[in-house]
C-alpha positions in Angstrom: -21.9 -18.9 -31.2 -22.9 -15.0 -30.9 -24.4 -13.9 -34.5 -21.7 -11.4 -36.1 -24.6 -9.3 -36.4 -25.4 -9.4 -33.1 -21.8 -8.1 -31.9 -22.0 -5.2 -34.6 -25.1 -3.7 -32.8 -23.6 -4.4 -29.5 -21.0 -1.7 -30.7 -22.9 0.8 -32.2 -25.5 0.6 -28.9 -21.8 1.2 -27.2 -21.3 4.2 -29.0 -24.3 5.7 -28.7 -24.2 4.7 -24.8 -20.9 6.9 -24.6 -22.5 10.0 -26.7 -25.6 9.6 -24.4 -23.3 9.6 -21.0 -20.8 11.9 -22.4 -23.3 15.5 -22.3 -24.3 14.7 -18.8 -20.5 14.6 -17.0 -19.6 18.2 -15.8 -16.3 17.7 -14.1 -13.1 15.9 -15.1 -13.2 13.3 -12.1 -16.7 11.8 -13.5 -14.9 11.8 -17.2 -12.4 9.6 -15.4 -14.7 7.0 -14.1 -17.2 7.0 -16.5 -14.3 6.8 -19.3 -12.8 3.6 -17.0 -16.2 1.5 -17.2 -15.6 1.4 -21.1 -11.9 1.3 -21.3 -10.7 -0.6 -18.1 -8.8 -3.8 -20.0 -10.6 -6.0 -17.9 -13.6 -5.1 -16.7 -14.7 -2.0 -19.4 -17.3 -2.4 -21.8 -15.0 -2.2 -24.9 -12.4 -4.3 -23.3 -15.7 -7.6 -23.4 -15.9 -6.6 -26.9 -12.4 -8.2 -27.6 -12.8 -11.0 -25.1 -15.5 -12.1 -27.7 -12.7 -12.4 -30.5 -12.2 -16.0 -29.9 -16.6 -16.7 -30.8 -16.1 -14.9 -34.2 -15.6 -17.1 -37.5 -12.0 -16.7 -38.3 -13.1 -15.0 -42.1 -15.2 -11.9 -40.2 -12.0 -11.7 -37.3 -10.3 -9.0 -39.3 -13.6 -6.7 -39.6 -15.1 -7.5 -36.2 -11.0 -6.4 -34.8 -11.5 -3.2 -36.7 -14.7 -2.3 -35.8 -14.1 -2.8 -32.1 -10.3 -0.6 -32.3 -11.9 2.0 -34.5 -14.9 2.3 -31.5 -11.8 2.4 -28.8 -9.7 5.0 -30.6 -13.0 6.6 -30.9 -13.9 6.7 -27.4 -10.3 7.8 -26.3 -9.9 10.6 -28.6 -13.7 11.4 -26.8 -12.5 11.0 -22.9 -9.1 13.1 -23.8 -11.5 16.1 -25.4 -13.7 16.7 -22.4 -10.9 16.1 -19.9 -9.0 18.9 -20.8 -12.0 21.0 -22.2 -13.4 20.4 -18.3 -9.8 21.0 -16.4 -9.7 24.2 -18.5 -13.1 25.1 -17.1 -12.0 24.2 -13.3 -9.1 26.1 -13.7 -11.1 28.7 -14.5 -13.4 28.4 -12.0 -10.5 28.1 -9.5 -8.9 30.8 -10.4 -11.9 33.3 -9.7 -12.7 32.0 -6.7 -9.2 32.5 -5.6 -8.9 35.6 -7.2 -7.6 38.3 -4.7 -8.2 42.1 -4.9 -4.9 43.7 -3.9 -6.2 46.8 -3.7 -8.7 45.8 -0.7 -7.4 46.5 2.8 -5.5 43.7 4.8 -7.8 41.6 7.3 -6.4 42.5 10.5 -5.5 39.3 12.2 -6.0 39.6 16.0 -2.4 38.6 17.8 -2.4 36.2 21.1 0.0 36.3 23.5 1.3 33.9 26.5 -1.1 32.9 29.4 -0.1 35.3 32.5 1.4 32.2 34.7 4.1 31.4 31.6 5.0 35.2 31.2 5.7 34.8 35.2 7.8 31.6 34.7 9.4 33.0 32.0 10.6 36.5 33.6 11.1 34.1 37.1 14.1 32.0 35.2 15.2 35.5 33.4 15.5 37.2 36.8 17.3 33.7 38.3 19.7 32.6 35.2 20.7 35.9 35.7 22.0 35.0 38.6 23.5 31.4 37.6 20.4 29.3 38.8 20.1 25.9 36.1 16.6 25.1 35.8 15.4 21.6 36.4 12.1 19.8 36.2 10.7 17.2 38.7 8.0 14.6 38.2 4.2 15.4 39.5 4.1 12.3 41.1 6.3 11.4 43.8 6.4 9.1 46.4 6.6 10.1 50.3 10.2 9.8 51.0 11.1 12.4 48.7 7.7 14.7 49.4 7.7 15.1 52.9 10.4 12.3 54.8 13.9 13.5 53.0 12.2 17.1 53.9 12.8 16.5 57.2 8.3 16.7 57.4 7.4 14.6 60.7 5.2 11.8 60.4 2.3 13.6 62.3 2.7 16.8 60.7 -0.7 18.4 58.8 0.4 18.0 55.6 0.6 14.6 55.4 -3.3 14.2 55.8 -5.5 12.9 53.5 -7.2 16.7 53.8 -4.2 18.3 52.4 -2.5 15.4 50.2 -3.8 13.3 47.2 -2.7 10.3 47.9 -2.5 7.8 44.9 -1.6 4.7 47.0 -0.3 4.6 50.9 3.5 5.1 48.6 2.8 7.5 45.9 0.9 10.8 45.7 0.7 14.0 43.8 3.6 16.2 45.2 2.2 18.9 47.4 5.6 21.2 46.8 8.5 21.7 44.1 10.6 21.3 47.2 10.7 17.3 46.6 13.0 18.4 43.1 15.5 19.7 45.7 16.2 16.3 47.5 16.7 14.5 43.8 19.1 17.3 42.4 21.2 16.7 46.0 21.3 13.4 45.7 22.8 13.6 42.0 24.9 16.8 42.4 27.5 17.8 44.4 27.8 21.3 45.8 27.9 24.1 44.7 24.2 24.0 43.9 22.1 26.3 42.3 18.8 25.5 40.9 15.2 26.7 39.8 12.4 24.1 40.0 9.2 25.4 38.3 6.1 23.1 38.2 2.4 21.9 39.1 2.0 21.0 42.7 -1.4 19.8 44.3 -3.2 20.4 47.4 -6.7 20.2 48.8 -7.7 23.7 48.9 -9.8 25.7 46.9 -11.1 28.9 47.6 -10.7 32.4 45.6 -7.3 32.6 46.4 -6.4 28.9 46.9 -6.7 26.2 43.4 -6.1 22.4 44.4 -3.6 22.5 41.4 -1.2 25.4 41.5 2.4 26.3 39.7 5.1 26.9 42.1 8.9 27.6 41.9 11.5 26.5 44.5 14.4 27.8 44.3 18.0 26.8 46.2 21.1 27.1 46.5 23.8 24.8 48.3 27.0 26.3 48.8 29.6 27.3 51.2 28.5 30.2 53.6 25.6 31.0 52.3 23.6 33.0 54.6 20.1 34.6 55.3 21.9 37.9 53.6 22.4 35.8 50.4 18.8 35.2 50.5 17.3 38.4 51.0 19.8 39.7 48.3 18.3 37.5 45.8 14.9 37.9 46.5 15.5 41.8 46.3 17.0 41.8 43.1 14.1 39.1 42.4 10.9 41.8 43.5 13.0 44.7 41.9 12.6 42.8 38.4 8.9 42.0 38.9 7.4 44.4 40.9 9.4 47.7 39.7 12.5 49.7 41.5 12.2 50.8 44.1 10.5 47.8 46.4 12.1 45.8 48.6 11.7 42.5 50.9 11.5 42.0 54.8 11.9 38.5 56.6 9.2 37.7 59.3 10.5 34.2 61.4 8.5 31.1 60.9 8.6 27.6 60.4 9.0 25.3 57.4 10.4 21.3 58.5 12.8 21.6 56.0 14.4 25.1 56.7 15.9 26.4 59.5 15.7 29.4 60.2 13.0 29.7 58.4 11.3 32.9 57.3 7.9 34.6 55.5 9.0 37.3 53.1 7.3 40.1 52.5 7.8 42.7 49.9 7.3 46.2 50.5 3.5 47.6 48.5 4.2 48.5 45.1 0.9 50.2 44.7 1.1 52.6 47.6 5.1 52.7 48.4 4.0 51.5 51.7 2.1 54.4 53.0 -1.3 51.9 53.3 -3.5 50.8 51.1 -6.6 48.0 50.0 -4.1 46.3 48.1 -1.4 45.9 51.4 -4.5 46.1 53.9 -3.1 49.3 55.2 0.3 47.7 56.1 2.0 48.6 53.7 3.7 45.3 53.3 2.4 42.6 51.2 3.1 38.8 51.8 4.9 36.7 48.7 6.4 33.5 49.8 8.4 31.0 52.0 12.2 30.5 52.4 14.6 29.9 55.0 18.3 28.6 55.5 18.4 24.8 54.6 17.9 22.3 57.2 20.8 20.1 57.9 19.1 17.4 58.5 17.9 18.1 54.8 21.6 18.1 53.5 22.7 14.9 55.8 19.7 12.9 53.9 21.3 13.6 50.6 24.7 12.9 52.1 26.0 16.6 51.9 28.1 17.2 54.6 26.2 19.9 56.8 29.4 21.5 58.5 31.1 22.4 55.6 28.0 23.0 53.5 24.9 25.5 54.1 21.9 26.1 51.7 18.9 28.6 51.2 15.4 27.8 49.7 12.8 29.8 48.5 9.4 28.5 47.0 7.4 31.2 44.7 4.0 30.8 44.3 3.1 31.5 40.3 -0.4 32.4 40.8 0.2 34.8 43.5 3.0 36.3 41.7 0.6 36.9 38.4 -2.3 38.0 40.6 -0.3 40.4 42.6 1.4 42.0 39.7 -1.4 41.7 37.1 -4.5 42.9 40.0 -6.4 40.1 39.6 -8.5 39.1 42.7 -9.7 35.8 41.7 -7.4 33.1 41.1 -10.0 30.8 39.2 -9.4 33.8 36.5 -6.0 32.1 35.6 -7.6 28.8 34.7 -11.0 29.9 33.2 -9.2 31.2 29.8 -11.6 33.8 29.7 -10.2 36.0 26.6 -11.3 39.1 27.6 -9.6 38.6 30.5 -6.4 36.8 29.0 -5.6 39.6 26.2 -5.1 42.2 28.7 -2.4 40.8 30.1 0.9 41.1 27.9 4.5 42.0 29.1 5.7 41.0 25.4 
């Protein structure tokens, strides 16, 4: 059995521990822990002293119970003390650090603003909506049927090589064209049609006008009618908006699978007014994009009924659009995010 003695100098050696560790804590988290390995109920110091009740002689029970409460309400009224003599002196401390001159000038905060291919998109579905076009969204990944087969796009036609295509698997590959969105909004929708269809395409090119991932926007419209006039109306009132009044378009005959007619539009310079210059190589006419009257082979594979029904498409490339109207000569400049380049552009 523990000498009464014994436990009566475990108590002051106690005290004097706490006074000892007591000047060395500086901040009101160490107060906390230090003041939990003497008052915890289970596993503090003081909290042992009382587990020892039961080993005193029931006569010396009452003094050894006083002495041990009196060294706990001691300790306590200690911890409480310095925690809120040390919050007082954070608070302090916090309050000068965060202490703000409102006399000082402002920091100037530098603003950003949108990457040049978003501010095309965005005025490209202002110009558009304006017009009634709905904007939807396809998938990056298609599979061939709706890339290049429902396009009316041969089997031994260029495009399908390996060269020009990233195939995933012999079914799926990345799309090459935002065309493909045209085929699933026929499908679902019954005419009259009129939709924008801005994304990511992919193609194996890459030069200092050409990336192997580039943003285009198709644009169509399935209706009853509808004309090459329709089109060249639209894509008027489309280079008005972007390139300033006064320009205007011209349609050149080509060949696109799924168009027919098909046509290369050019818009008149908008740096010289087309008397020649570098920008126009002396043409005065500046190439912009694709479009034509829908094929109706096109319409019959959606099951649009090609004698009562006629369409025009129109597919926008996003980086040629931003480079022509910004002047920049390089199209790796729109995916280096190069600030210096980036924060010159702003139509905000």
């Amino acid at each position: 059995m523990p000498e009464t003695n014994k436990l009566a100098e475990n108590i002051a050696a106690i005290r004097q521990k706490i006074q000892d560790g007591a000047e060395k804590l500086d901040n009101s988290k160490a107060v906390y822990e230090f003041k939990k390995s003497f008052l915890d109920s289970k596993a503090g110091e003081i909290g042992q002293l009382m587990k020892e009740m039961k080993n005193i002689p029931k006569e010396q029970r009452a003094d050894y119970g006083k002495a041990v409460n009196e060294l706990k309400e001691w300790a306590v009224q200690l911890f409480d003390d310095m925690d809120v003599k040390l919050k007082e002196a954070e608070l302090k401390r916090r309050y000068e650090k965060e202490k703000i001159d409102v006399t000082m000038p402002a920091v100037e905060t530098e603003t950003g603003n949108l990457h040049p291919i978003t501010q095309i998109i965005e005025q490209l579905i202002d110009v558009f909506a304006g017009m009634g076009f709905e904007v939807y969204e396809g998938t990056e990944v298609e599979n061939d049927y709706y890339n290049f087969t429902a396009l009316n796009t041969p089997q031994d036609h260029p495009a399908r090589d390996m060269q020009d295509t990233f195939y995933l698997s012999p079914e799926f590959l990345l799309r090459t064209q935002t065309s493909a969105g045209q085929i699933h909004v026929m499908e679902n929708k019954k005419p009259p049609i009129k939709i924008l269809s801005p994304g990511r395409v992919f193609r194996s090119d890459d030069d200092s006008t050409h990336s192997p991932m580039f943003g285009q926007m198709e644009g169509l419209v399935v209706d009853e009618h509808i004309t090459l006039s329709d089109l060249q109306g639209m894509l008027d009132l489309f280079v008005q908006k972007i390139y300033g009044e006064g320009t205007y378009t011209r349609l050149r005959p080509s060949y696109f699978p799924f168009t027919e007619p098909s046509v290369e539009v050019d818009v008149s310079c908008f740096e010289c007014g087309g008397k020649g210059c570098r920008l126009c190589k002396g043409t005065g006419w500046i190439e912009i994009l694709g479009a034509g009257i829908v094929n109706k082979k096109v319409l019959e594979n959606c099951g649009i009924d090609s004698e009562k029904y006629s369409g025009l498409a129109f597919g926008i490339g996003l980086e040629r659009t931003a480079m022509l109207k910004y002047g920049i000569n390089n199209i790796k400049t729109l995916f280096e995010s190069d600030l210096r380049a980036l924060k010159q552009i702003d139509d905000k």
